[in-house]
Every structure is written in structure tokens, then in C-alpha cells.
C-alpha positions as a Markdown table, in Angstrom:
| # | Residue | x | y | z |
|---|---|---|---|---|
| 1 | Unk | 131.9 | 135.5 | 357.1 |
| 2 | Unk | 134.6 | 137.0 | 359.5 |
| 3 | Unk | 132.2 | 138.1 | 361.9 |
| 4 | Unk | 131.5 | 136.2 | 364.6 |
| 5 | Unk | 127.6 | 135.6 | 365.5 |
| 6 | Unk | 126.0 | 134.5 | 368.6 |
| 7 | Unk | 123.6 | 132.1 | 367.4 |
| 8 | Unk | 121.0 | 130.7 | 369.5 |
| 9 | Unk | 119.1 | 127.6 | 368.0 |
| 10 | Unk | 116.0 | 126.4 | 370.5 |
| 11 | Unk | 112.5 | 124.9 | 370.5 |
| 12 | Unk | 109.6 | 127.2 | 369.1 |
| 13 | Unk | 107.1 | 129.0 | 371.5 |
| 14 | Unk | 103.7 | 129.9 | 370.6 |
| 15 | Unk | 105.1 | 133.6 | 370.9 |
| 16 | Unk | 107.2 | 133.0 | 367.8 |
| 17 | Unk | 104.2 | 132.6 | 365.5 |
| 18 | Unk | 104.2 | 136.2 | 363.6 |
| 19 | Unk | 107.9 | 135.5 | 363.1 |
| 20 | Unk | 107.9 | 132.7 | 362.2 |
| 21 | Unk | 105.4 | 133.6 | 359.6 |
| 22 | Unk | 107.8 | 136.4 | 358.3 |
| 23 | Unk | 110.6 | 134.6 | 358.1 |
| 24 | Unk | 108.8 | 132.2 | 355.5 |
| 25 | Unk | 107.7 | 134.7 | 353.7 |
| 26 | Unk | 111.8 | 136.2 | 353.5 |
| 27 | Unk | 112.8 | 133.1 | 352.9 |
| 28 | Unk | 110.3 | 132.1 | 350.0 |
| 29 | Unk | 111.3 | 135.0 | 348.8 |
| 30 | Unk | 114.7 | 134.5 | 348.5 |
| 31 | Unk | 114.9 | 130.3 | 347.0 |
| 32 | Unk | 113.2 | 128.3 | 344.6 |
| 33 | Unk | 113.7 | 125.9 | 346.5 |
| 34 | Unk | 110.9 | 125.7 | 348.8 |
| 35 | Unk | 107.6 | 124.3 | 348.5 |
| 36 | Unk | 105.7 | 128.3 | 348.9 |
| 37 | Unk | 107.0 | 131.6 | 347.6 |
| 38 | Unk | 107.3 | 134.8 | 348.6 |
| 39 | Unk | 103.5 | 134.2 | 350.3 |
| 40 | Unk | 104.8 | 132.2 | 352.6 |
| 41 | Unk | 102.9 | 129.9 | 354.5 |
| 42 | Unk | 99.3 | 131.2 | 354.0 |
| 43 | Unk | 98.8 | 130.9 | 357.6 |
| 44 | Unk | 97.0 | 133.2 | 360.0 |
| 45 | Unk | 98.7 | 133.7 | 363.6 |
| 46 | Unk | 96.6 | 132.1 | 365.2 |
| 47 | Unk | 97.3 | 128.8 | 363.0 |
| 48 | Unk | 101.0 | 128.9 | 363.2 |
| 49 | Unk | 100.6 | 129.1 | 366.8 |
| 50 | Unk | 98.4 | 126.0 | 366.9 |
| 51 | Unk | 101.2 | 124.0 | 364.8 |
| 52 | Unk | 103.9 | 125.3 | 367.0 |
| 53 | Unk | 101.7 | 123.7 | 370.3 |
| 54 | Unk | 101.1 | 120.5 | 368.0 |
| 55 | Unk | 104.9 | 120.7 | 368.0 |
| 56 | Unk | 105.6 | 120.9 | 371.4 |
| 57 | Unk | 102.8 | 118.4 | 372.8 |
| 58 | Unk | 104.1 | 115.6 | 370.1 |
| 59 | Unk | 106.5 | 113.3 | 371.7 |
| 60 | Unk | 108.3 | 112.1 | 368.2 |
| 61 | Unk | 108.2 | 115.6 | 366.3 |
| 62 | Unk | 109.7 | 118.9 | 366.9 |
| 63 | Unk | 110.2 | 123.0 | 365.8 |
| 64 | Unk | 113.4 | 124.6 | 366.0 |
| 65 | Unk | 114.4 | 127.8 | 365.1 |
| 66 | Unk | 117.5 | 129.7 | 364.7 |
| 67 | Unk | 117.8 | 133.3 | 366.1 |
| 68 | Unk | 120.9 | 136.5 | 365.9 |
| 69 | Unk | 120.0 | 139.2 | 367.9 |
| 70 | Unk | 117.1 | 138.0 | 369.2 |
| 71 | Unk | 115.4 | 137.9 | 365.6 |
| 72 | Unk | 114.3 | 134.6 | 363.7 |
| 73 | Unk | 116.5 | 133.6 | 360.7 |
| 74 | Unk | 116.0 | 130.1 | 360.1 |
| 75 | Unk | 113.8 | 126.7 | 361.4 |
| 76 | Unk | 113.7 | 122.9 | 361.4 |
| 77 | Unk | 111.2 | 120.7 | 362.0 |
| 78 | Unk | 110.9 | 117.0 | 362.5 |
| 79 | Unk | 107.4 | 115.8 | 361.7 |
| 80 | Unk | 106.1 | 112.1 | 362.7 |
| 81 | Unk | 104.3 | 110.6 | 360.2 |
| 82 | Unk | 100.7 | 109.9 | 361.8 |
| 83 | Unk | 100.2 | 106.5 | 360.1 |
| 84 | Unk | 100.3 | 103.4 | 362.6 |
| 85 | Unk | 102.2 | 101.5 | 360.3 |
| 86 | Unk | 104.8 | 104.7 | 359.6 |
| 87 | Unk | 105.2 | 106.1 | 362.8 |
| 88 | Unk | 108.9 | 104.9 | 363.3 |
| 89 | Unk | 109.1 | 107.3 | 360.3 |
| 90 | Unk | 109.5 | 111.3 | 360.4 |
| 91 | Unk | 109.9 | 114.1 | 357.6 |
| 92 | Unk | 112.5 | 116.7 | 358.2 |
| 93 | Unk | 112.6 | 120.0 | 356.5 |
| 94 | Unk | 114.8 | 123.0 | 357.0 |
| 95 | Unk | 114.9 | 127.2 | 355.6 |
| 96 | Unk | 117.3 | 129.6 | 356.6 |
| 97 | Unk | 117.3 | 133.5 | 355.5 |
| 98 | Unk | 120.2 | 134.1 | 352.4 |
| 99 | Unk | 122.4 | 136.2 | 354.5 |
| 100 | Unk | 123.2 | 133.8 | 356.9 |
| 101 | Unk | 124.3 | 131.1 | 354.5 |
| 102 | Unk | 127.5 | 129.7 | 354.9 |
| 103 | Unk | 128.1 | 130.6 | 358.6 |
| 104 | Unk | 127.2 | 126.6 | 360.2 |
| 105 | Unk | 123.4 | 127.8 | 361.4 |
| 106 | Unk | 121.9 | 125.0 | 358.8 |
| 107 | Unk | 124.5 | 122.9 | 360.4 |
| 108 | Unk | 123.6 | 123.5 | 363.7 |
| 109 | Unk | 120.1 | 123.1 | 362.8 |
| 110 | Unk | 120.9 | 119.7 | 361.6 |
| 111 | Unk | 123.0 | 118.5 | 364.5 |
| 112 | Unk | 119.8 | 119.2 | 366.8 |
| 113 | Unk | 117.6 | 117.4 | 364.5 |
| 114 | Unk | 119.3 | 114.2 | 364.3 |
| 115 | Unk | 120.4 | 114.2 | 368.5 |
| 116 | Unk | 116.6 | 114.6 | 368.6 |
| 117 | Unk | 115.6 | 111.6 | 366.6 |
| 118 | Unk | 118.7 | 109.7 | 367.7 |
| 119 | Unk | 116.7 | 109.8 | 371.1 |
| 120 | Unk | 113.3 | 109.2 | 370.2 |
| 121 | Unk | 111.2 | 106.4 | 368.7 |
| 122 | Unk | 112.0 | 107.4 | 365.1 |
| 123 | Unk | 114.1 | 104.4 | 363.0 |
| 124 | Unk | 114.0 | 106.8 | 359.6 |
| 125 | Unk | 114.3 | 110.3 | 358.9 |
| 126 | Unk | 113.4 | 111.4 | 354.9 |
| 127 | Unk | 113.1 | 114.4 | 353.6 |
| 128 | Unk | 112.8 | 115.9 | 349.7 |
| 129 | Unk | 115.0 | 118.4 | 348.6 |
| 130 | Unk | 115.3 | 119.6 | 344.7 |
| 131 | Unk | 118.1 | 118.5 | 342.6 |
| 132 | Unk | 119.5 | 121.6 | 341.7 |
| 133 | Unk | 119.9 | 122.4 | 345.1 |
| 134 | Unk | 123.3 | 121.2 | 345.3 |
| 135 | Unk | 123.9 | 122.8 | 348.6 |
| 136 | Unk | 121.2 | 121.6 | 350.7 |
| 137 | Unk | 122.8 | 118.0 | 349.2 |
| 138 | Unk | 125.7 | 118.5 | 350.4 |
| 139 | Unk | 124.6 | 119.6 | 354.2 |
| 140 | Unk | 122.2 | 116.0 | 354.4 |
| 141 | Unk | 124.9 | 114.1 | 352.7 |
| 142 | Unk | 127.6 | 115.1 | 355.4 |
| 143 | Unk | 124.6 | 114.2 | 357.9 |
| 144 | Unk | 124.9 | 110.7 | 356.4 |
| 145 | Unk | 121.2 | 110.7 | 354.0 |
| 146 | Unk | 121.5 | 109.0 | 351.5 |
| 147 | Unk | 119.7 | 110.0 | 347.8 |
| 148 | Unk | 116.8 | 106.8 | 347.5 |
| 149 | Unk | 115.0 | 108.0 | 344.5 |
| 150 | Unk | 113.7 | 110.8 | 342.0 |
| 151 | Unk | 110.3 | 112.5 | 342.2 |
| 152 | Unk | 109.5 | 114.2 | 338.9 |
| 153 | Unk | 108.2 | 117.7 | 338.5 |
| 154 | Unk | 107.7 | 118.3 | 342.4 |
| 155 | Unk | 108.3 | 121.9 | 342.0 |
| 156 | Unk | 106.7 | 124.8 | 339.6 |
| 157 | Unk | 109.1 | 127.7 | 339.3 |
| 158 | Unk | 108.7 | 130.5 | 337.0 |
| 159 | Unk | 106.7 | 127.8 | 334.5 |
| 160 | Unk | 108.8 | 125.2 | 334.4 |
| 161 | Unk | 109.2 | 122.2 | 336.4 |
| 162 | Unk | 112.3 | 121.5 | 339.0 |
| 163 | Unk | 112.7 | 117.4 | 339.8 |
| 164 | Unk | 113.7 | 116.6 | 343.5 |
| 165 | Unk | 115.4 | 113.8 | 344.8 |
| 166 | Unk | 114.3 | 111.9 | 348.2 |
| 167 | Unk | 116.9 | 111.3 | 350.6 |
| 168 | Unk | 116.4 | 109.4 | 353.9 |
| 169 | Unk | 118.9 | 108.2 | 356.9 |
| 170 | Unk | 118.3 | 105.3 | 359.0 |
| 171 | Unk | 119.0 | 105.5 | 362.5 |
| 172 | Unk | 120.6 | 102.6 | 364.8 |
């Protein structure tokens, strides 16, 4: 980690799409973590470009990603929940290829996030991450979420069954 990268972290574009769709497909690859494998999203183009226009009409939701040399390695999202009575609330969720772990781009990522929500309608911001993965803790607990409860067997990995924990953060 001595290098020093140029990181650029911006709002998707429909153009992004194919990467996008690679990159999840590296990245499922790579974690357990994650709600799909090495199959990624299971999305044609043409889809992931239709999310990624959702994204950018939506006033209360957004798609980041993360590029090095002009190449995807990681994304965010902030999704609005659509019900009327929940739509003060919003999902976050966040990947990042293994090789640039450790260098602040989840960080970053997060930073973004929050400064967007921080300025929107949103009141709550939740996501679910799994409980062995102690890193990802760590980088939402230094963003202030808090752990709020247990969700049993959320995950299937390799046959057996990975618990996650639900961590929100309230905004002022």
C-alpha cells in the first residue's frame, strides 16, 4: 500500500453498465460476503443500464462508483425505500475488488454516501452486512451505524449458513 493511487469516486452513467456488471461478477468472486457469487448480478446490459437511469432520475437514491485508471473497482449505492410510510428510510450497500482493500476507497465511498443523505430527505440509513465480516463492521461503525439486530441464516455459502447483523445510523 505504498503506492499512491489516483482514485476518482463519481455518480454512475448509463455507459458504465458492462462494467459495472464485471466488476460484480470480480467481486462475487472474490467474498462471501455478498448477496450473489461469482455470477454476479444476473443482469443483461440493457438492465443495469435501466437501474443506473432509475438511479440518477431518483431524487433520495444514488450509484457511485470507484475507478483507478479509468477502470471500475468498486460502487455504492443509496436506495430509497419506495414505501410511503418508509420513505425517510434508505438501504446502503457497498463492494469493492480485493486488491484495492485497505487503501481508503471503501472509505471514500462512505464519506460520499452519508454527505449525500446528510442532504437529502433521508432521516435513516440501514444496511445488512454479515457477522463474520468484521471489516466491513468496522468501516460502518467508524461511520457512526450502529448494530440493531440479528437476521439468522441470511447468507448460503458453500452449504452452510452465515448470520448477519443489521446496522442503521440516524441522521440529524
Amino acid at each position: 500500500m505504498t503506492e499512491e493511487l489516483e482514485i476518482d469516486v463519481r455518480v454512475a452513467k448509463a455507459q458504465d453498465a458492462r462494467a459495472i456488471l464485471g466488476l460484480c461478477e470480480q467481486v462475487g468472486s472474490e467474498t462471501p460476503y455478498l448477496t450473489f457469487g461469482e455470477e454476479g448480478l444476473n443482469l443483461t446490459v440493457q438492465e443495469e443500464v435501466d437501474i443506473i437511469n432509475k438511479y440518477n432520475k431518483a431524487q433520495n437514491s444514488i450509484l457511485l462508483v470507484s475507478e483507478v485508471d479509468d477502470q471500475i473497482i468498486g460502487m455504492s449505492n443509496i436506495t430509497q425505500f419506495n414505501a410511503a410510510k418508509q420513505r425517510h428510510i434508505a438501504e446502503i450497500g457497498i463492494c469493492l475488488v480485493e486488491e484495492y482493500w485497505g487503501y481508503g476507497i471503501a472509505s471514500m465511498m462512505m464519506e460520499m454516501m452519508i454527505e449525500f443523505a446528510e442532504n437529502s430527505d433521508l432521516k435513516v440509513i440501514t444496511l445488512e452486512v454479515a457477522k463474520r465480516n468484521e471489516a466491513a463492521i468496522k468501516l460502518y461503525e467508524k461511520f457512526g451505524f450502529e448494530i440493531v439486530g440479528n437476521l439468522r441464516k441470511r447468507l448460503k455459502v458453500d452449504g452452510c449458513y452465515l448470520d448477519s447483523f443489521v446496522m442503521e445510523k440516524v441522521l440529524d
